[in-house]
C-alpha positions as a Markdown table, in Angstrom:
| # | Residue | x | y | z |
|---|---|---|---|---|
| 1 | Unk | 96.6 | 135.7 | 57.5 |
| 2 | Unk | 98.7 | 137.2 | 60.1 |
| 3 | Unk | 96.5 | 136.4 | 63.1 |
| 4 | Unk | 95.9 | 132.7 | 61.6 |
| 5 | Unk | 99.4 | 132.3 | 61.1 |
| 6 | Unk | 99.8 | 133.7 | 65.0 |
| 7 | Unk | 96.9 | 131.7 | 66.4 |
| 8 | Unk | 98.3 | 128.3 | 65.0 |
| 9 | Unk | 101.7 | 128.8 | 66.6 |
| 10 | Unk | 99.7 | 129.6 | 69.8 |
| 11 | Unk | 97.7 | 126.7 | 69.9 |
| 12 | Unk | 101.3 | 124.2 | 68.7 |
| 13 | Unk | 102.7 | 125.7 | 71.7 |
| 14 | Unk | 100.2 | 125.0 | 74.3 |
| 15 | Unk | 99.3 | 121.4 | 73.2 |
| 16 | Unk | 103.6 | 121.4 | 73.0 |
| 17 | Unk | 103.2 | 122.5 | 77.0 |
| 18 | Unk | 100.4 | 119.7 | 77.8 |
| 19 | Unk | 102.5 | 116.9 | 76.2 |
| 20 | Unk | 105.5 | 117.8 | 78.4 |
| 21 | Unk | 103.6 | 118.6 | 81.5 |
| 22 | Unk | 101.7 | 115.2 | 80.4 |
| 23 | Unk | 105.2 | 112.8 | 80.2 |
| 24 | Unk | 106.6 | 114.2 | 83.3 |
| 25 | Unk | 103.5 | 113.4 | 85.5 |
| 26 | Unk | 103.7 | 109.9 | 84.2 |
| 27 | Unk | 107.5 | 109.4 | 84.2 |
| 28 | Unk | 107.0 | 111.1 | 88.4 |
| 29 | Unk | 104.1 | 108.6 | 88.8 |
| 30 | Unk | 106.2 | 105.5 | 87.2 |
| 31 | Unk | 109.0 | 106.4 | 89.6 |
| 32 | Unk | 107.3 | 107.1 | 92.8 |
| 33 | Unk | 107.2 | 110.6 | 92.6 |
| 34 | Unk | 111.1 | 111.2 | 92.0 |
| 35 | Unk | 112.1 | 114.3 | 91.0 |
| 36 | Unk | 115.9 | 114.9 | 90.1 |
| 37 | Unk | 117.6 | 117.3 | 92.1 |
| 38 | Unk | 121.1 | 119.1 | 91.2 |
| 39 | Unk | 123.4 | 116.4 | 89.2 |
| 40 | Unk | 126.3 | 116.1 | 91.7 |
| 41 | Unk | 129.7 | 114.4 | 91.0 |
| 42 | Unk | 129.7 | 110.8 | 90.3 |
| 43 | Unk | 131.9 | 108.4 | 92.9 |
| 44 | Unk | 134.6 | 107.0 | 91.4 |
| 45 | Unk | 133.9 | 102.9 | 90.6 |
| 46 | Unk | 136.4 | 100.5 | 89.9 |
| 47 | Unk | 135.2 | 98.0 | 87.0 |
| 48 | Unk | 132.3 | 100.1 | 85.6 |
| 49 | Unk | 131.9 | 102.5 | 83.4 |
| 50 | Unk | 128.7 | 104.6 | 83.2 |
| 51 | Unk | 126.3 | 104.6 | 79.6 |
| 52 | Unk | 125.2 | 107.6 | 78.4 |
| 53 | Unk | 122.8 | 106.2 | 76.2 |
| 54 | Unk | 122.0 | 102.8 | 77.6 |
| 55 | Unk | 119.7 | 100.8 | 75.5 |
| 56 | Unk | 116.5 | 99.3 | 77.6 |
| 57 | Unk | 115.8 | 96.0 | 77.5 |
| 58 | Unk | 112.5 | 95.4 | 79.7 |
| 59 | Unk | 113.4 | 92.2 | 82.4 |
| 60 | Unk | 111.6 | 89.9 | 83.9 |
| 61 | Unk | 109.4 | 92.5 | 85.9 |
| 62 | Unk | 108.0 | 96.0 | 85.1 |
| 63 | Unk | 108.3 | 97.9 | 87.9 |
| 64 | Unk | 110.6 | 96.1 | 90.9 |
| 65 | Unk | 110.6 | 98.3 | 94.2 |
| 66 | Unk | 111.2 | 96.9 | 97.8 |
| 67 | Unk | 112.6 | 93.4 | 98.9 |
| 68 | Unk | 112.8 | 91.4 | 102.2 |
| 69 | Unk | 114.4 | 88.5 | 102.8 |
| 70 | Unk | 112.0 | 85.3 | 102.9 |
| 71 | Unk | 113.9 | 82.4 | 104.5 |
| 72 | Unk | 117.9 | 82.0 | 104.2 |
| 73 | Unk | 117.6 | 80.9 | 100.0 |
| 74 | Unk | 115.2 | 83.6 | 98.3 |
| 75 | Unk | 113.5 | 86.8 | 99.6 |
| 76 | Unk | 110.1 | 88.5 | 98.3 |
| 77 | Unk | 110.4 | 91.8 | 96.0 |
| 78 | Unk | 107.4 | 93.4 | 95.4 |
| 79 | Unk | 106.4 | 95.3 | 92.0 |
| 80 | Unk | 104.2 | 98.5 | 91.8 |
| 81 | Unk | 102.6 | 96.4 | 88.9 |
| 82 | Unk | 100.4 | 94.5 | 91.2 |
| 83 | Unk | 102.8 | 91.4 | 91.9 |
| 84 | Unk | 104.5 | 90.2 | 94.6 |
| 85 | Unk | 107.5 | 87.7 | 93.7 |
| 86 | Unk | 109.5 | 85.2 | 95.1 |
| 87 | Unk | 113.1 | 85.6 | 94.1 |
| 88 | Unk | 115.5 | 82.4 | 95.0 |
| 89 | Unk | 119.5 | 83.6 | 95.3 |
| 90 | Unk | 120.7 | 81.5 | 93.0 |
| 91 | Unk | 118.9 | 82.0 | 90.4 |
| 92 | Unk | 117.5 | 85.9 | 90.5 |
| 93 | Unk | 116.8 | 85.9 | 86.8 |
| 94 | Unk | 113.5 | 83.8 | 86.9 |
| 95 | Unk | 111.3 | 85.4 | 89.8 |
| 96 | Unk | 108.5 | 83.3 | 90.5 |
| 97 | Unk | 105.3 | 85.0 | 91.1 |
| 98 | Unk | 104.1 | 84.5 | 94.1 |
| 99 | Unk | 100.3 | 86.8 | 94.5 |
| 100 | Unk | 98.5 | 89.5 | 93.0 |
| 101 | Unk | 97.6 | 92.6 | 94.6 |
| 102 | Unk | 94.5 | 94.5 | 93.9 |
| 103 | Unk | 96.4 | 97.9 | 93.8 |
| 104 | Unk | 100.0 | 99.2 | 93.6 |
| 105 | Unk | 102.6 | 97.4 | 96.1 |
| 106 | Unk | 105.1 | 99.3 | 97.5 |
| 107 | Unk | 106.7 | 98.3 | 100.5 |
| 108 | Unk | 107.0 | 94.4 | 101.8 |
| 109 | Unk | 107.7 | 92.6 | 105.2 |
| 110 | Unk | 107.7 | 89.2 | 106.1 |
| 111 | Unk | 107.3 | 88.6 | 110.2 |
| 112 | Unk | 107.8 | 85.0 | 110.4 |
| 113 | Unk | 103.9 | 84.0 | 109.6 |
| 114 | Unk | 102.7 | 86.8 | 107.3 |
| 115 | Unk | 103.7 | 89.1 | 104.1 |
| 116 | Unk | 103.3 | 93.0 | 104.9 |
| 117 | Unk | 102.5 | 94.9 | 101.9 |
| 118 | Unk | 102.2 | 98.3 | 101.5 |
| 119 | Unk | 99.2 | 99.3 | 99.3 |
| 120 | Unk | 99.8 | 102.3 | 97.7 |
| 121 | Unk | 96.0 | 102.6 | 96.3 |
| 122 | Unk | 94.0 | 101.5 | 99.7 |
| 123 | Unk | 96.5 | 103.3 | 101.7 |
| 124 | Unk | 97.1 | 100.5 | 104.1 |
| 125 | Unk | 99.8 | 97.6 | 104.9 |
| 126 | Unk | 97.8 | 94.2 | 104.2 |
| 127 | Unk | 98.7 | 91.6 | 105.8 |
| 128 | Unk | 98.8 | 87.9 | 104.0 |
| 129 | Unk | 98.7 | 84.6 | 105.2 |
| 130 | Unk | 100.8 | 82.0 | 102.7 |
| 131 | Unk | 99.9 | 78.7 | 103.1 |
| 132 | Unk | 99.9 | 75.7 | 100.5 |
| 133 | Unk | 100.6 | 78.1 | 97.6 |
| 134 | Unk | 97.4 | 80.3 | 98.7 |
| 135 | Unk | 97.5 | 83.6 | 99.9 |
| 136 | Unk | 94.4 | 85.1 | 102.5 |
| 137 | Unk | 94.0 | 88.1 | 103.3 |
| 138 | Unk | 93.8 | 89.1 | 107.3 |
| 139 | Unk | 94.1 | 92.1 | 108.5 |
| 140 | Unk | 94.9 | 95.9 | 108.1 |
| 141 | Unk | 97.2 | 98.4 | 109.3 |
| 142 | Unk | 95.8 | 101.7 | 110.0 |
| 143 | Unk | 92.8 | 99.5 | 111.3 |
| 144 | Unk | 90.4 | 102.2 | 111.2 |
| 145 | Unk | 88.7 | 103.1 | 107.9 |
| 146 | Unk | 89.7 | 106.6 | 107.2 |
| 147 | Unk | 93.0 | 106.4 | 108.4 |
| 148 | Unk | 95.2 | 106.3 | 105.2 |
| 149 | Unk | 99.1 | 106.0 | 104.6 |
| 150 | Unk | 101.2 | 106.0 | 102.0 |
| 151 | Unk | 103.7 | 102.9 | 102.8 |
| 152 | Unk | 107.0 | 103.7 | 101.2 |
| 153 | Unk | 108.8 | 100.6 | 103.2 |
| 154 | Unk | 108.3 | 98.7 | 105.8 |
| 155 | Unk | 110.1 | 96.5 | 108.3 |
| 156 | Unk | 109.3 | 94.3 | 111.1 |
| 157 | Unk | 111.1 | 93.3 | 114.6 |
| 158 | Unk | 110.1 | 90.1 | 115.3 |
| 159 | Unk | 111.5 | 89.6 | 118.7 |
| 160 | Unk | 109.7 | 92.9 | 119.7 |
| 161 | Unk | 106.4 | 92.1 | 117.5 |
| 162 | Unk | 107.0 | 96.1 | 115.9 |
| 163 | Unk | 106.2 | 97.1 | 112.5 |
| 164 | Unk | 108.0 | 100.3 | 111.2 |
| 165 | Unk | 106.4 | 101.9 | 108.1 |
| 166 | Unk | 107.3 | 105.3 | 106.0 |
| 167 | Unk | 104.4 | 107.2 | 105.6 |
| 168 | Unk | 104.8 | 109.2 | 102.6 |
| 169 | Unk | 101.8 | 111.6 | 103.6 |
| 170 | Unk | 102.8 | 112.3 | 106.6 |
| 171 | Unk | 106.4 | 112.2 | 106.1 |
| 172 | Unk | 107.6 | 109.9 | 109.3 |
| 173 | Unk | 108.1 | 106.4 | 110.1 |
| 174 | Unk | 104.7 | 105.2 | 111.8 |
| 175 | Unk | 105.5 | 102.5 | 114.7 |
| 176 | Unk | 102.5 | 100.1 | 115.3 |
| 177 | Unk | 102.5 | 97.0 | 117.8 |
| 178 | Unk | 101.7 | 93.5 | 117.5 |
| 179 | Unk | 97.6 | 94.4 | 117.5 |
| 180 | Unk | 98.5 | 96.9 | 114.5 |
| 181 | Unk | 98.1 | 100.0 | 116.7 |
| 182 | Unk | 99.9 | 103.1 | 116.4 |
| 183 | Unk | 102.0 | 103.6 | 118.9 |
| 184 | Unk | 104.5 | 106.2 | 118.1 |
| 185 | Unk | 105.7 | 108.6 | 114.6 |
| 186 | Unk | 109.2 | 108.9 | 114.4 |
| 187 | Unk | 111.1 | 111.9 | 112.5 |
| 188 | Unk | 108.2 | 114.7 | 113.0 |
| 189 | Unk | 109.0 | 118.1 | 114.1 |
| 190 | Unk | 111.3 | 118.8 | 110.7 |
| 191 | Unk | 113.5 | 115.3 | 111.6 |
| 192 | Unk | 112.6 | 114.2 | 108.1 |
| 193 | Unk | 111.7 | 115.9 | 105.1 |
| 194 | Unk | 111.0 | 113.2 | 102.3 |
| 195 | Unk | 111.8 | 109.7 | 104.0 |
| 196 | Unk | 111.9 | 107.0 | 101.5 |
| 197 | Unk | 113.1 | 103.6 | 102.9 |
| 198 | Unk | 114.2 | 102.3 | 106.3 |
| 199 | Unk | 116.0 | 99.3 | 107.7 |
| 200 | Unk | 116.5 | 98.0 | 111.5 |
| 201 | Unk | 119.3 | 97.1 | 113.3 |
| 202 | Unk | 117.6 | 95.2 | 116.4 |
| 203 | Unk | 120.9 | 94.0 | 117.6 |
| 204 | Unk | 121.5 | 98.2 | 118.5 |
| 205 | Unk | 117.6 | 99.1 | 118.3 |
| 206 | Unk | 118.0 | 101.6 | 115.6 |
| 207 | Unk | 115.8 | 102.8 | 112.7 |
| 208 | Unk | 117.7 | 104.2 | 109.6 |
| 209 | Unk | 115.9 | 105.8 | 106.9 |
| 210 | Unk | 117.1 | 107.5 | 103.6 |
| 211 | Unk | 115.5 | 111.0 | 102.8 |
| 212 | Unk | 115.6 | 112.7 | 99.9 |
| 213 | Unk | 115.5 | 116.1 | 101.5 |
| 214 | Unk | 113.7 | 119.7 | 100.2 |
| 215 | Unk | 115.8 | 121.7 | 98.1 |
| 216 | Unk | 113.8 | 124.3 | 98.4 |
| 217 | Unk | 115.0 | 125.5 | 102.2 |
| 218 | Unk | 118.2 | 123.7 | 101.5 |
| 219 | Unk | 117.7 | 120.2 | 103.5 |
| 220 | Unk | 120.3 | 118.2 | 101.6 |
| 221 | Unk | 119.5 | 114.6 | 100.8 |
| 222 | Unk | 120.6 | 112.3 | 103.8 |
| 223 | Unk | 120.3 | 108.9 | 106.3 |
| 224 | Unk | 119.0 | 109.7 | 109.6 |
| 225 | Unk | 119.3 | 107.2 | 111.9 |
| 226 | Unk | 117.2 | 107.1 | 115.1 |
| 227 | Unk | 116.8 | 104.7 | 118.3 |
| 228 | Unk | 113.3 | 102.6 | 118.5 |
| 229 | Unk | 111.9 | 105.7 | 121.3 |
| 230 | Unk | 112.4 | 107.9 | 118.3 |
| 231 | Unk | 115.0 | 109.8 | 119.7 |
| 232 | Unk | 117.6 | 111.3 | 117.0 |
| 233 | Unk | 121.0 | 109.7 | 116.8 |
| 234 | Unk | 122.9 | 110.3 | 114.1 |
| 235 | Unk | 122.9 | 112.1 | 110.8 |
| 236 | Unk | 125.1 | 111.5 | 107.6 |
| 237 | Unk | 125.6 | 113.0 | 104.3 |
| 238 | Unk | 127.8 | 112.7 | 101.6 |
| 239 | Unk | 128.2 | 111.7 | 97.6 |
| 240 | Unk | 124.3 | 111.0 | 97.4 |
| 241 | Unk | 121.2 | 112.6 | 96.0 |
| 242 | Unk | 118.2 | 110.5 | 95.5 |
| 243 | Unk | 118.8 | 107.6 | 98.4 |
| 244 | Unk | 116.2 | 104.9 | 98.1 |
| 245 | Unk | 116.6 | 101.5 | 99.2 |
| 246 | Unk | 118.8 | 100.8 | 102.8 |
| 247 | Unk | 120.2 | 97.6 | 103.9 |
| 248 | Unk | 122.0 | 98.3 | 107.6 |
| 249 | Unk | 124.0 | 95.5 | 109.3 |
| 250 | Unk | 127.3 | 95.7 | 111.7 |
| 251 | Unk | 128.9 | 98.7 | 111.5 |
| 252 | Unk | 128.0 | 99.3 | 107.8 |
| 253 | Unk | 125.0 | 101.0 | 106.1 |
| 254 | Unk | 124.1 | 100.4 | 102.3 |
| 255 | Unk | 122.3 | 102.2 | 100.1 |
| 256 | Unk | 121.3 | 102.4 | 96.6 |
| 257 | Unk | 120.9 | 105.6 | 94.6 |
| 258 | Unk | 118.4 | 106.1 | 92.1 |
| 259 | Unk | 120.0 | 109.0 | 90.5 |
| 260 | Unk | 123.3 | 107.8 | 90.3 |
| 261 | Unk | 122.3 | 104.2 | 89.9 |
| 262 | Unk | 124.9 | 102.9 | 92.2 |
| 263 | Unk | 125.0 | 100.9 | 95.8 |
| 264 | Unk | 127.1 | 103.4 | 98.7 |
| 265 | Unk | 129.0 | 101.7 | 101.3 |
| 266 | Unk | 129.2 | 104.1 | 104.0 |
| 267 | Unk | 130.5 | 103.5 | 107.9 |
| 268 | Unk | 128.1 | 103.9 | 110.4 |
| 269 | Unk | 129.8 | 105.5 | 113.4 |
| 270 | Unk | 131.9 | 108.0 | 111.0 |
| 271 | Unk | 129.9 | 108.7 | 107.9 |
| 272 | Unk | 132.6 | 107.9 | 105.7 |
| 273 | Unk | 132.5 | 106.9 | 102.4 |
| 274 | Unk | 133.4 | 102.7 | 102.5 |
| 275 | Unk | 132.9 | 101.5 | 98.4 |
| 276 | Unk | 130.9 | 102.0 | 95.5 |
| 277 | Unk | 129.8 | 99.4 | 93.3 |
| 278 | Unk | 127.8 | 99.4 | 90.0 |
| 279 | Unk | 126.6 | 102.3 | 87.9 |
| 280 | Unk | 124.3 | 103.7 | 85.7 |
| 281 | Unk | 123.1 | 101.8 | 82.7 |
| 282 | Unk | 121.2 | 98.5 | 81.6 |
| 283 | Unk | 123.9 | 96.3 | 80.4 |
| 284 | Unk | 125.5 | 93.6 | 83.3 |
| 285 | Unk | 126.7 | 95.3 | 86.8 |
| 286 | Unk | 125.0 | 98.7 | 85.3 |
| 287 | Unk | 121.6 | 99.7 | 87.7 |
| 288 | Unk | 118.6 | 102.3 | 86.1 |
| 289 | Unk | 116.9 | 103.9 | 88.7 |
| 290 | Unk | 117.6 | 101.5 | 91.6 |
| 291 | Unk | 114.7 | 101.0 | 94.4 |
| 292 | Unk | 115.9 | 98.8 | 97.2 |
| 293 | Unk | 119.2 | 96.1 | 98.4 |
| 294 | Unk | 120.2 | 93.5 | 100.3 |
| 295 | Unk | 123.5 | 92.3 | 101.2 |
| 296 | Unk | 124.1 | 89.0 | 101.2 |
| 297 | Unk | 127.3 | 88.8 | 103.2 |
| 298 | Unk | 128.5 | 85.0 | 102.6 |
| 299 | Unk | 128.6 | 85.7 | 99.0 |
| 300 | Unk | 130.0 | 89.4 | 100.0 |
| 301 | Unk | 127.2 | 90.6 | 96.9 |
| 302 | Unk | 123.9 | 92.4 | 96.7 |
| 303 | Unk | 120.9 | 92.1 | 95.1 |
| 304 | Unk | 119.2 | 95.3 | 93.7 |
| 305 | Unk | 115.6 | 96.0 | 93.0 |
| 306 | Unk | 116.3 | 97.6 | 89.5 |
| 307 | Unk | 113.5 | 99.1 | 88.5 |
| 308 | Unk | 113.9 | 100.8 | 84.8 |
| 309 | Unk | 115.8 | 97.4 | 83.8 |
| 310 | Unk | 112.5 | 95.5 | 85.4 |
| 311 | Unk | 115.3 | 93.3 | 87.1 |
| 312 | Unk | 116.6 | 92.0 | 89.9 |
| 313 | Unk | 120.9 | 92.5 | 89.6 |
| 314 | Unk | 123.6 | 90.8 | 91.3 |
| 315 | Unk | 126.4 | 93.0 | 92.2 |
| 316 | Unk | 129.6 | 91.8 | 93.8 |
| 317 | Unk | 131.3 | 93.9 | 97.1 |
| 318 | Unk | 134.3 | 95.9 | 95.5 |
| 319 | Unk | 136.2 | 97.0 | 99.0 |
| 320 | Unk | 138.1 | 100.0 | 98.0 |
């Protein structure tokens, strides 16, 4: 009775152990692989006050992750679903859909003509001509076959016809030309650990992209910021630990935090610390695992890819 008794508990435990192990792979693969690293101490934020237990209430979306801006009235926000929507600014509570992808989207350009989107399960950036409400497929970025990336983000120089992509294999930022050929990896040789997002600045030529960092030598979460060569410029830490989404314009960078579910204001030539606005939660101004931002500077507000609330939020500048 004994070694029944003992055998039972045995077997509870392990199918205990595959549950857990089971919910954590899904909850990593939901998120895109985030993994939460040491809780560090919250900004302060003027107007908001985190939830502890925030009750979810699905929006709009299932899983919103990147956006780019698509004319001077919406932008295009792509969810790991399989959708790709068109969001207008005035009204980012009713996305419209805009096409279907035959995978998992993940990142999302727009060069003028076309709709980049990073394909998580072909491991490619397709490229899509709109036109009359139709979408056609044209062409593929690696162009060979075999070659296979894992496009985090992506954004596009249009003067310069250059299309920057994180590569979540590889861990870089892959540079291709206007005939989709590789033509230079920025961040290798231990520049970048876990690079996440990126935004361009081609006013000043530079590439800045959020990494989460590795722990495990003790490379803290950061921005790196980097001139279109690839040559390193500038490197800035501070009250983040899971930086996803970047938005860089002027002399300011923003970035959204998944952990802390909050957007960081930070100057660009000092590293300093500007503003922070929202926080975590799922009621109005509150942000759950946040993917992406723009700034829409006329309205002095951002928009947020909030991903666990399967919304887009509207969160006004508070200059501290």
């Amino acid at each position: 009775m004994h070694k029944m008794k003992t055998r039972v508990k045995s077997h509870l435990f392990l199918l205990l152990l595959v549950a857990a192990v089971s919910c954590l792979s899904e909850s990593q693969a939901w998120s895109g692989g985030l993994s939460w690293g040491p809780v560090i101490e919250e900004p302060a934020t003027e107007g908001c006050t985190p939830e502890d237990s925030p009750l979810i209430v699905q929006g709009p979306m299932k899983s919103p992750m990147r956006m780019v801006e698509y004319g001077d009235n919406s932008f295009l926000l792509s969810d790991r679903s399989g959708s790709i929507y068109e969001v207008k600014k005035n009204d980012p509570a009713h996305p419209v859909l805009l096409l279907r992808i035959d995978g998992n989207p993940l990142g999302i350009a727009f060069d003028g003509r076309n709709v980049l989107v990073g394909n998580e399960t072909s491991g490619k950036v397709e490229r899509y001509a709109l036109r009359r409400n139709r979408a056609t497929k044209r062409s593929s970025i690696p162009r060979s076959k075999s070659g296979r990336i894992q496009p985090l983000d992506i954004a596009v120089d249009r003067t310069k016809r250059m299309t920057f992509v994180v590569d979540g294999i590889d861990g870089d930022v892959k540079v291709y030309d206007r005939r989709g050929r590789l033509s230079l990896s920025i961040g290798g040789f231990g520049q970048l650990s876990q690079p996440q997002a990126l935004s361009l600045n081609p006013d000043t030529e530079e590439v800045v992209v959020t990494d989460y960092g590795d722990q495990r030598i003790g490379v803290s979460a950061s921005i790196q910021i980097f001139d279109y060569s690839g040559r390193h410029l500038k490197t800035i830490q501070g009250a983040f630990s899971r930086p996803q989404g970047v938005w860089s314009t002027g002399g300011s960078i923003y970035l959204v935090d998944a952990m802390l579910g909050q957007v960081l204001e930070f100057e660009r030539d000092t590293g300093a610390l500007l503003s922070t606005n929202g926080c975590y939660g799922s009621s109005d101004g509150h942000l759950m695992l946040p993917m992406d931002v723009l700034y829409d500077p006329p309205m002095k507000q951002f928009f947020v890819a909030d991903n666990r609330n399967g919304r887009v939020t509207v969160l006004p500048l508070i200059e501290q």
